[in-house]
N, C-alpha and C positions, 0 to 999 in steps of 0.2 A: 293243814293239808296232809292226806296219808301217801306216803312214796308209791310210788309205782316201778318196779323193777324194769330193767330193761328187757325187753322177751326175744327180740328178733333184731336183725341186722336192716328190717325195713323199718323199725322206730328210728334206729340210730340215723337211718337215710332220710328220713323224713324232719328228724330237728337237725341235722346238718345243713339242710338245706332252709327249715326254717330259719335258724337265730341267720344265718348268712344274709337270707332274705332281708330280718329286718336291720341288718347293720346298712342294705341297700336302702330298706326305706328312711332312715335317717340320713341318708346322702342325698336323699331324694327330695326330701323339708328342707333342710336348706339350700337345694336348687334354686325350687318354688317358690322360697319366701325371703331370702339373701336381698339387699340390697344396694351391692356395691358392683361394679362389670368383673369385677376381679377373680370375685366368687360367684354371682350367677352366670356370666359369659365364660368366664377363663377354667371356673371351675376346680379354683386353688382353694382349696378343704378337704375333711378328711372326717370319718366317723366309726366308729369301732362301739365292740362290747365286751364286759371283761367280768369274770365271774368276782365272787367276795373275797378273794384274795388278791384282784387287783391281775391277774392274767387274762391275757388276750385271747378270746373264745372266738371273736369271728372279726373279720374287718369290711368294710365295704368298699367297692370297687373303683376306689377315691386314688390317691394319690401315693403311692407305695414307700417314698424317702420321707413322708409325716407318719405312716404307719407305724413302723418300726420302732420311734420312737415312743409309741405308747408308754411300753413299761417303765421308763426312764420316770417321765411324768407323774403316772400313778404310784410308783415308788415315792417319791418327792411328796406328793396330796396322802397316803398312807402313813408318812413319817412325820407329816403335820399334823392329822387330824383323826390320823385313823383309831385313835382311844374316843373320839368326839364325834365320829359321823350321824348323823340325825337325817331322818326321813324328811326332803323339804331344802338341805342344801345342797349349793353349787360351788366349785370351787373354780378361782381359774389361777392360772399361769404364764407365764412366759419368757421368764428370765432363765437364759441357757445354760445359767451356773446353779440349779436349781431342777432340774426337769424339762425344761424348754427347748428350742433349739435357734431358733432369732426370737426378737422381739414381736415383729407383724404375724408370725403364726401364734394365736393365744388358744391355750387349752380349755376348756369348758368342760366339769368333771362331776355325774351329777349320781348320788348313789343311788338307789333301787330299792327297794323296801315294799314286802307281804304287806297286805292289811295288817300283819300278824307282829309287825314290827321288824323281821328277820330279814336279815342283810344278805341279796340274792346277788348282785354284781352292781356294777358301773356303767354307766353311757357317757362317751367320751366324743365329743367332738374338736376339731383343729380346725381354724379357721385364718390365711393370711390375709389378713384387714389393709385396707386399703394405704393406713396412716397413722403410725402409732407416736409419730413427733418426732422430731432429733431436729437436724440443722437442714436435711434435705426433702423435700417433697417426697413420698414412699417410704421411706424410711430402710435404703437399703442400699445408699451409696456407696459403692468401692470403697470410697477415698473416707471414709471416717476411721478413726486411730482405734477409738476407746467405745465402749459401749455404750457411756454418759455424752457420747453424740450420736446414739443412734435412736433415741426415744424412752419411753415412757417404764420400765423394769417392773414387772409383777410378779414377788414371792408367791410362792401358793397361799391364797386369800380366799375368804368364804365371800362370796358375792351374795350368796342368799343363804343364812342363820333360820334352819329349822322354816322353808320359807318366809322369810322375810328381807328385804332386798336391804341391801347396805346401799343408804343413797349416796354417803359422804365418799365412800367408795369406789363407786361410778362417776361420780362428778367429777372426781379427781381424776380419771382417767380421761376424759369426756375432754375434760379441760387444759390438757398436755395434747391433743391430736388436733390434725387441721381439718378433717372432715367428719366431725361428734354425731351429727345424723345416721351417715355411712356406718359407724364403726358400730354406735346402738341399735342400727337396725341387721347388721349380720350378728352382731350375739343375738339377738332377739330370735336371730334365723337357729344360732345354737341350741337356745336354752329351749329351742320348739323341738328340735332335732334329737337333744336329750330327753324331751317328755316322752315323745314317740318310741324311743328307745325302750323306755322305763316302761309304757305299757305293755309292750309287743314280748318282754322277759315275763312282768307278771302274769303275762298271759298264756308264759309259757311255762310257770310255773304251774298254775292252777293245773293245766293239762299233765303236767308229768309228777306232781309233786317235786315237793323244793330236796327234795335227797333224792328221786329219781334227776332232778335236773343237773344237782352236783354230781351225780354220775356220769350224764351225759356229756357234762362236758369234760370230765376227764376223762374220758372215752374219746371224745374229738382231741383233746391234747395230744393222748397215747395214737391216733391215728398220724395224724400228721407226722410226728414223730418217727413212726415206721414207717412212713413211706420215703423222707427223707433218707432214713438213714439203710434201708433196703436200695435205693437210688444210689446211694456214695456205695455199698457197696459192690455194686456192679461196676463203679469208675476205677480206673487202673489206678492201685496208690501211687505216692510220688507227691516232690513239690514244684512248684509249678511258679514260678516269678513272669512277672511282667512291669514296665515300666510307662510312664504317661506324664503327658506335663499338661500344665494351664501356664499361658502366653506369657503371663505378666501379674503384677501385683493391683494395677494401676495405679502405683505410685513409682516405678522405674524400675523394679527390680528384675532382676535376670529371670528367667524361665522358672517355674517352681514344678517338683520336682514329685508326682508320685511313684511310688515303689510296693510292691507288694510281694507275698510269696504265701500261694496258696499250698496249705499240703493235705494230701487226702490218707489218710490210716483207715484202713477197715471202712468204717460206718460212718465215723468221723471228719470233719473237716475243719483247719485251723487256716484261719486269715491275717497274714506279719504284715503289719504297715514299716516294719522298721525301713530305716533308709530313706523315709519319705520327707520331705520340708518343714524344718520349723513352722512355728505360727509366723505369720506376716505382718506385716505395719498395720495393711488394709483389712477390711471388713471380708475378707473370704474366708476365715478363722470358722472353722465347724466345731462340733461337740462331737463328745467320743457318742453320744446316743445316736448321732444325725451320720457318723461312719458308720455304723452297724448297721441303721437302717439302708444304707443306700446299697452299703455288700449284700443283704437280706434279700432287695430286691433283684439285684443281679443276678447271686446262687439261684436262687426262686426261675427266672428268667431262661437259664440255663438249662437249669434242670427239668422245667412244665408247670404249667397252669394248674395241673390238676390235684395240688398237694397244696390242702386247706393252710392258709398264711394267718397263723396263730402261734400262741408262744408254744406250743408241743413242737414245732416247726423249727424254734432256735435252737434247742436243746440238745444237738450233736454238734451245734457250732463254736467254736472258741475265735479268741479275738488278743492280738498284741498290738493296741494302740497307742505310740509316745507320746507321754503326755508335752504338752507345753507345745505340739506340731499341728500341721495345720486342719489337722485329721482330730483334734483336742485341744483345742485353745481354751489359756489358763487368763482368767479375769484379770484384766480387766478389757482383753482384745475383744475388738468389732468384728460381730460376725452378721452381720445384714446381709451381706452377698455370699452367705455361706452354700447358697445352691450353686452354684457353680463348681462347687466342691463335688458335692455329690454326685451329679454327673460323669467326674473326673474318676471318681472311686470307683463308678459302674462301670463305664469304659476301662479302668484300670484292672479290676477283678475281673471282665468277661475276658478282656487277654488271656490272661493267667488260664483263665478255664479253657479258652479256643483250642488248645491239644486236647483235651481229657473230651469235651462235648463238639468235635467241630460240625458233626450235621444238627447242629442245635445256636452256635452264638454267631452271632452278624458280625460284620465291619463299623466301625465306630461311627456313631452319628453325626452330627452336628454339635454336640457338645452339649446342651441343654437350652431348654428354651431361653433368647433373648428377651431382655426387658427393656423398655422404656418409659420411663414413669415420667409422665409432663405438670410439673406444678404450673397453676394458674394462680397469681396472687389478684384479686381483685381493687378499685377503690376502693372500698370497706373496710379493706385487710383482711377480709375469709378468702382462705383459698381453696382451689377446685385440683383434684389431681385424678387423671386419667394413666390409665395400664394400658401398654400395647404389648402384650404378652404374644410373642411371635415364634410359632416351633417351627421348626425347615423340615430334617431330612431326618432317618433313619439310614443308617448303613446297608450294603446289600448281605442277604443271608446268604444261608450256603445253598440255598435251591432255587430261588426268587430275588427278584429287583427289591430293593430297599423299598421304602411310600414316602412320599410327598408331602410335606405339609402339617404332618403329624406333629404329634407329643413325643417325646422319647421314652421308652424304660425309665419308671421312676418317677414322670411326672405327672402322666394322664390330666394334663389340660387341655385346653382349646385356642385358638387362632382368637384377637377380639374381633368381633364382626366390626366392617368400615361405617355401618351405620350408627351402631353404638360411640364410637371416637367424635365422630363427628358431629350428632345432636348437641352435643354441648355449644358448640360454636366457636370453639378454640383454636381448632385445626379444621385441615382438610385433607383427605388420602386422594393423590391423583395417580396412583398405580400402585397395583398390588398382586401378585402373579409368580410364575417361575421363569426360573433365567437357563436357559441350554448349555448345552456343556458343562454344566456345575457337579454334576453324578460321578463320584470319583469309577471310571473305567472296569470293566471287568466282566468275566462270563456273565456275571449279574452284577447291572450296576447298583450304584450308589441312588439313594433317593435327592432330588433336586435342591439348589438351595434357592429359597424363598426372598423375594422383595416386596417391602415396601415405603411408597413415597411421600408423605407428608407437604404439606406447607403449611407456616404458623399465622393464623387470624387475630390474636391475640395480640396487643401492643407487643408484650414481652412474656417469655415464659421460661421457664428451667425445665432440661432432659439431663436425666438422669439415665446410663444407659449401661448394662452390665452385657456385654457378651466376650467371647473368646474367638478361639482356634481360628488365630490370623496367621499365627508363624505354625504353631506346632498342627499340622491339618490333620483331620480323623484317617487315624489307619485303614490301611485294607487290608484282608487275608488271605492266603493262600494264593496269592501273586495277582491279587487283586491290587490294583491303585490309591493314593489315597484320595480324600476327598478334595475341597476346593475351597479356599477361605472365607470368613466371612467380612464384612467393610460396614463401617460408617461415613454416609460421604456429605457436608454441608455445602450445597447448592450447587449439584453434579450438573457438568453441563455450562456453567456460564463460570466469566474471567473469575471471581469470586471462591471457587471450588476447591473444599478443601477437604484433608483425608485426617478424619477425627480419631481420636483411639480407641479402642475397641471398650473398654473401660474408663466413660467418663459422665462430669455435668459438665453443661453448657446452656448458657442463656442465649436464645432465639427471641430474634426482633421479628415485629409481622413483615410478613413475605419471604423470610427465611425458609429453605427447603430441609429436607432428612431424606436421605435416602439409609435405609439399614437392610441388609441383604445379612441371610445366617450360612454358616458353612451347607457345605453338598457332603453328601454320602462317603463314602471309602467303599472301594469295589469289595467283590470276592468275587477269586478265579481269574486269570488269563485272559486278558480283555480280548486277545487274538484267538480264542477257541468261542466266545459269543455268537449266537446262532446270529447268522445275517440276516434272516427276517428279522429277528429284534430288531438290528438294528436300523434296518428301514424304516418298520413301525415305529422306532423314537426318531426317526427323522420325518418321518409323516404328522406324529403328532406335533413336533416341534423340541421336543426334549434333546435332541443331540443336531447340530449343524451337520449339512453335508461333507465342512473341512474335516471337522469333529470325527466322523464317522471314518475317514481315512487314517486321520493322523493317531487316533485313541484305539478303532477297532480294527484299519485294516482294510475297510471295505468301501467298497466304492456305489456310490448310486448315482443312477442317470439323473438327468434333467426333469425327465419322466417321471421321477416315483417310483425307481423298479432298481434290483440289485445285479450290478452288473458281474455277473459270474467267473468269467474268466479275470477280468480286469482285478476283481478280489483274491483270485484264485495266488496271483502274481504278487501282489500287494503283500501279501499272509507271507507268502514264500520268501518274500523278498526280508523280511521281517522290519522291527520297528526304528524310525531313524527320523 
């Protein structure tokens, strides 16, 4: 192929926007062709492109805390094989002391190759499977110690030699997970998502030649790069600490403990975890790759959309991660529930930032989306495990109400639809909705916390349930409120009823109830300076009660539907009590 120079700043715009494209269309094959609810409903995957040195050229609009960890990964698949890589293999991974970051996200790493035989990049896809084995349904229980109980550990392995598939290979993994169907037909959704990949680069080669291509994309590296660090430096230097906890270990332990201290020099930006919490008993244990990625996404969050999230993009960043803490856990600790972490880091570093960017970072969310993972063991002994992947609120921003029902920062998933749970014939969802007053207060409030209700059809089944922020509730800013807790409650409502923890399993007999509600929002702003039409219209729509509305904002509304002017007038003045 003969290069083609780069001539104008309308090539550069035109494959910036292509390779981006096709890291979308590989997010897009495994949509379409994914076979588990986890991945085609929830939407828990991830797909990137990386040139031949194994850098991240473009990501697609997947899931931001599996991002990050690219290069982690391709480092790991580089230092295995990279004297070895051949046109035709695939590699995969997933053990966190290796490249990985839990067990159920597995890497799929497939390299790229000219007719011409010349190593152009990588297509990289991450995919959290529904069931990689250990002792719990999901594979992502709190409560496991060690990571030889949380499933199946993949070194970087060639799964396909020069195309040819390793079957003993697959079989062996096929044969350690409870749903072998499920788990072969999302890599299948992979190893498609990787072809597409592969083609949409050679085709971008032919178009630009393979050394006009290596220019462009070190040209997109060098971009990103400058706009970050043109970004930091218009932000006032200084460092910048903030603090944040997750509730519990779910094994009894005290509050755990993040800390951070962000400092901004010039251009530059450095992220200190010191201070922050040993590793834990239980599976919330992260990798130092899966804290980077999660700050990555926050800075990014902070700073705008509009600054291409590639490795040109890390490269003003620095990072003091303790090893052997919960932010780096050293093997042999469980980290299956290691997302909860990362949430905790997003929340934790957008603090730190809320002075330096405050008409840009929210009030803390919900904490990250809820799970519930329901094993079904059959008479057979094959078991069925469904995802109830449950996002509530977002925080309010500094200009706008928080949203409802979202994904948060970090993890761009989806709610599982009640159709989908239920086909199986396991369960039943008899309410699902939002709950008033849950919106932590404020000139703009807090986005709603979400319910829903279960009952088990099933003789018997195991939940598996990871949530947080019961004690420690998502901040508000700038005299905003906080949010509202979240609960798990087994069979609300009758003598029976009981308040489960926030992190745990539990075997359900048929006609057993769940109820799981996620935290509410954390305001921003002076819940006493909120326009009072708002706050009628969230009393019209249903989002705030009429007590709610006096006791939170101040304001008073008729019986009518209408905002009684003087009576708030009095209310406001009177102030809050």
């Amino acid at each position: 192929m003969n290069p083609r120079p780069i001539s104008d700043a309308a090539t550069f715009e035109v494959y910036r926007n292509a390779v981006t494209g096709l890291a979308d269309e590989m997010a897009i094959t495994i949509l379409r062709t994914a076979h588990s609810q986890i991945v085609a409903s929830s939407m828990d995957f991830s797909a990137a492109l990386c040139d031949a040195s194994g850098r991240v050229i473009a990501q697609a609009n997947t899931c931001p805390v599996h991002l990050g960890s690219i290069p982690e990964a391709m480092s790991a698949v580089l230092t295995a094989f990279g004297d070895s890589v051949r046109p035709g293999d695939v590699y995969l991974l997933n053990d966190p002391d290796l490249g990985g970051m839990h067990l159920p996200d597995i890497f799929a790493i497939a390299p790229v190759f000219t007719s011409g035989q010349e190593l152009l990049g990588y297509s990289v896809t991450v995919v959290n499977h529904v069931d990689v084995g250990g002792w719990a349904a999901g594979s992502m229980a709190v409560q496991s110690t060690s990571i030889f109980a949380e499933g199946v550990q993949i070194p970087p392995s060639r799964l396909y030699d020069a195309g040819t598939l390793n079957e003993t290979f697959l079989a062996l993994i096929l044969r350690n997970v409870r749903e072998p169907e499920l788990l072969r037909g999302d890599l299948d959704a992979q190893l498609a998502a990787c072809h597409a990949g592969g083609e949409g680069l050679r085709e971008l080669a032919e178009r630009h030649g393979t050394d006009g291509l290596a220019a462009l994309n070190e040209e997109l590296l060098a971009y990103s790069e400058t706009l970050l660090r043109a970004a930091l430096a218009e932000a006032p230097d200084g460092a910048y600490a903030f603090e944040d906890f997750i509730d519990d270990d779910g094994m009894g332990s005290p509050p755990i403990p993040f800390r951070v201290t962000v400092t901004i020099t010039g251009d530059t930006l450095h992220v200190d975890f010191t201070g922050s919490s040993p590793q834990v008993a239980s599976a919330l244990n992260a990798t130092a790759s899966f804290t980077r990625s999660a700050s990555y996404a926050a800075i990014q969050g902070a700073l705008g959309s509009d600054i291409p999230a590639n490795s040109g993009f890390y490269r003003p960043l620095t990072f003091t991660i303790p090893e052997a803490s919960i932010l780096n856990g050293r093997r042999p600790s469980a980290r299956g529930a290691r997302g909860l972490v990362a949430y905790r880091i997003i929340d934790t570093v957008l603090g730190a930032l809320a002075p330096v960017f405050p008409d840009r970072v929210p009030a803390a969310g919900d904490g990250g989306p809820d799970s519930v993972a329901i094993g079904i063991t059959g008479e057979n002994g094959t078991t069925n495990v469904l995802w109830d992947i449950l996002c509530g609120a977002w925080g309010a921003r500094p200009d706008r109400d928080g949203v409802d029902g979202v994904s948060p920062l970090g993890a761009n998933l989806a709610n599982v639809p009640v159709e989908e749970l239920e086909q199986s014939g396991h369960v039943r969802i008899d309410g699902y909705g939002y709950l008033p007053d849950t919106g932590g207060p404020g000139r703009w409030r807090g986005g709603l916390s979400t319910f829903r209700d279960m009952t088990v059809l099933a003789p018997t089944v195991s939940v598996q349930i990871r949530s947080d922020r019961r004690t420690h509730l998502p901040y508000g800013l700038d005299g905003g409120a906080q949010g509202t807790p979240s609960s798990n409650i087994l069979n609300p409502g009758t003598p029976l009823e009981q308040i489960l923890p926030a992190k745990v399993v539990q075997l359900l007999a048929a006609g057993e109830r769940h109820r799981h509600v996620t935290a509410g929002g954390g305001g921003h702003g002076d819940p006493f300076t909120r326009d009072p039409d708002r706050v009628l219209q969230d009393v019209l729509d249903g989002k705030v009660t009429a007590s709610g509305a006096i006791r939170d904002y101040g304001v008073v509304v008729t019986p009518d539907g209408a905002v009684d002017t003087a009576a708030t007038r009095r209310r406001r003045a009177a102030g809050r009590h």
